[in-house]
matplotlib code that plots the C-alpha trace (Angstrom):
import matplotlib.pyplot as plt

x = [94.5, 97.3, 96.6, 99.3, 99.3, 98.1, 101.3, 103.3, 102.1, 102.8, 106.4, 107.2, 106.2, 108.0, 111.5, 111.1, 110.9, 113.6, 116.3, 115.5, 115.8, 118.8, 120.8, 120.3, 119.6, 118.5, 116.3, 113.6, 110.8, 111.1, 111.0, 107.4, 108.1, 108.6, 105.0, 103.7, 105.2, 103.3, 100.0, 100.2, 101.2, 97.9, 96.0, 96.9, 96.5, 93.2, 91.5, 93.6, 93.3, 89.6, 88.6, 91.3, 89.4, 85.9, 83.1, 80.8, 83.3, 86.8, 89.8, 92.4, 90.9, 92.0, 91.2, 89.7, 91.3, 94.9, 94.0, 92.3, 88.8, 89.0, 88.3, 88.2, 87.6, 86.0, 86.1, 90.3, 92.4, 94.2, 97.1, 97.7, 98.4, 101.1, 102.8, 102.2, 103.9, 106.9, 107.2, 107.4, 109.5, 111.8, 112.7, 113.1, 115.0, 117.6, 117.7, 118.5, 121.3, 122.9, 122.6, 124.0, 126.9, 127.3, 128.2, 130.2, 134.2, 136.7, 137.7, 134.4, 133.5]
y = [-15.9, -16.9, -16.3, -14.5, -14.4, -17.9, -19.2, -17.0, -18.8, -22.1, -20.9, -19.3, -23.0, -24.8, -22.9, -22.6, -26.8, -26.8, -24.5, -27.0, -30.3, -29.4, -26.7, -26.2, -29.4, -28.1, -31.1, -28.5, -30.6, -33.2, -31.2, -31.2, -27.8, -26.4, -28.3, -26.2, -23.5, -23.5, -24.2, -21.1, -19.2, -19.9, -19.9, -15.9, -16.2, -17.2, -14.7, -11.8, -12.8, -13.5, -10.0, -8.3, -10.6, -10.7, -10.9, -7.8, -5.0, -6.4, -4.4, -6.0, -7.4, -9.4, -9.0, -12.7, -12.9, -13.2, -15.7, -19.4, -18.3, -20.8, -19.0, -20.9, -20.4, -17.2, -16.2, -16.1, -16.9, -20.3, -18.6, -16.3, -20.0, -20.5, -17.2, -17.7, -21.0, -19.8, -17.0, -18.7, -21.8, -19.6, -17.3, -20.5, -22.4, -19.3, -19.0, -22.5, -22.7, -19.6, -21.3, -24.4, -22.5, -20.4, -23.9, -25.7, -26.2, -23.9, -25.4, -28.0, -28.1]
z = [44.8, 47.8, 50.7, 51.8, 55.5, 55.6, 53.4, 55.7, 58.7, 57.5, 56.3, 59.9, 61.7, 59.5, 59.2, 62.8, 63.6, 60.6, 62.1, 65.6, 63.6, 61.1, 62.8, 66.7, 67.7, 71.1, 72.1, 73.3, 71.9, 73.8, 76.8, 79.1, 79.8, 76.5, 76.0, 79.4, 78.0, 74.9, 76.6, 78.6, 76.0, 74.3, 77.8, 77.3, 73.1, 73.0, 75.3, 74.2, 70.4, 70.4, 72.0, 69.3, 66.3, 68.2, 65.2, 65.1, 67.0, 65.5, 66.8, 64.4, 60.9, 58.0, 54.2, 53.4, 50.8, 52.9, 55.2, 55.4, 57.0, 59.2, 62.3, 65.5, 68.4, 69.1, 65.6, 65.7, 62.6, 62.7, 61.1, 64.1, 66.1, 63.6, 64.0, 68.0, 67.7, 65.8, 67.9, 71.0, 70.2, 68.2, 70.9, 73.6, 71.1, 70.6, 74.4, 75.0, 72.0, 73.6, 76.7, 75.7, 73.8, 76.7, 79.3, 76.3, 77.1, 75.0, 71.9, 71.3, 67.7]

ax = plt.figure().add_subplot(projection="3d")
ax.plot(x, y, z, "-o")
ax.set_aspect("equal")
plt.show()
């Protein structure tokens, strides 16, 4: 059986770094704080995440059979990193397009 949420994960990161590489072309990750930016975010993720996954008392759960089971750390799904990253990037990366749209003379291509 696919696991769904796992294949779901893996699509989100890697439509996400595709739209950056082939279409938007922001240059955000080669940024150090885009790389900050995403260390924070999981400085928040991980705590948050691991009490809402926590083994015994779980507040959010997941049929096996829709993710990996690789659970780490503090029993947290690896596929909820994935959505995390895409979720992060994806919103910083629009910003910064709009941004850079937004300063661009009238008339560039």
């Amino acid at each position: 059986m696919i696991a769904e949420y796992s294949v779901a994960a893996a699509v989100a990161v890697v439509l996400v770094i595709g739209l950056e590489s082939l279409i938007l072309r922001t240059g955000l990750f080669g940024q150090a704080r885009y790389w900050m930016t995403v260390v924070i975010a999981l400085g928040f993720q991980v705590p948050v995440d691991g009490w809402l996954t926590r083994a015994g008392a779980p507040i959010v759960s997941y049929r096996s059979q829709a993710i990996s089971g690789v659970r780490f750390p503090w029993h947290i799904p690896v596929e909820d990193f994935a959505f995390g990253f895409a979720l992060v990037t994806l919103t910083l990366l629009l910003c910064r397009w709009l941004a850079l749209r937004s300063t661009e003379p009238e008339g560039s291509p």
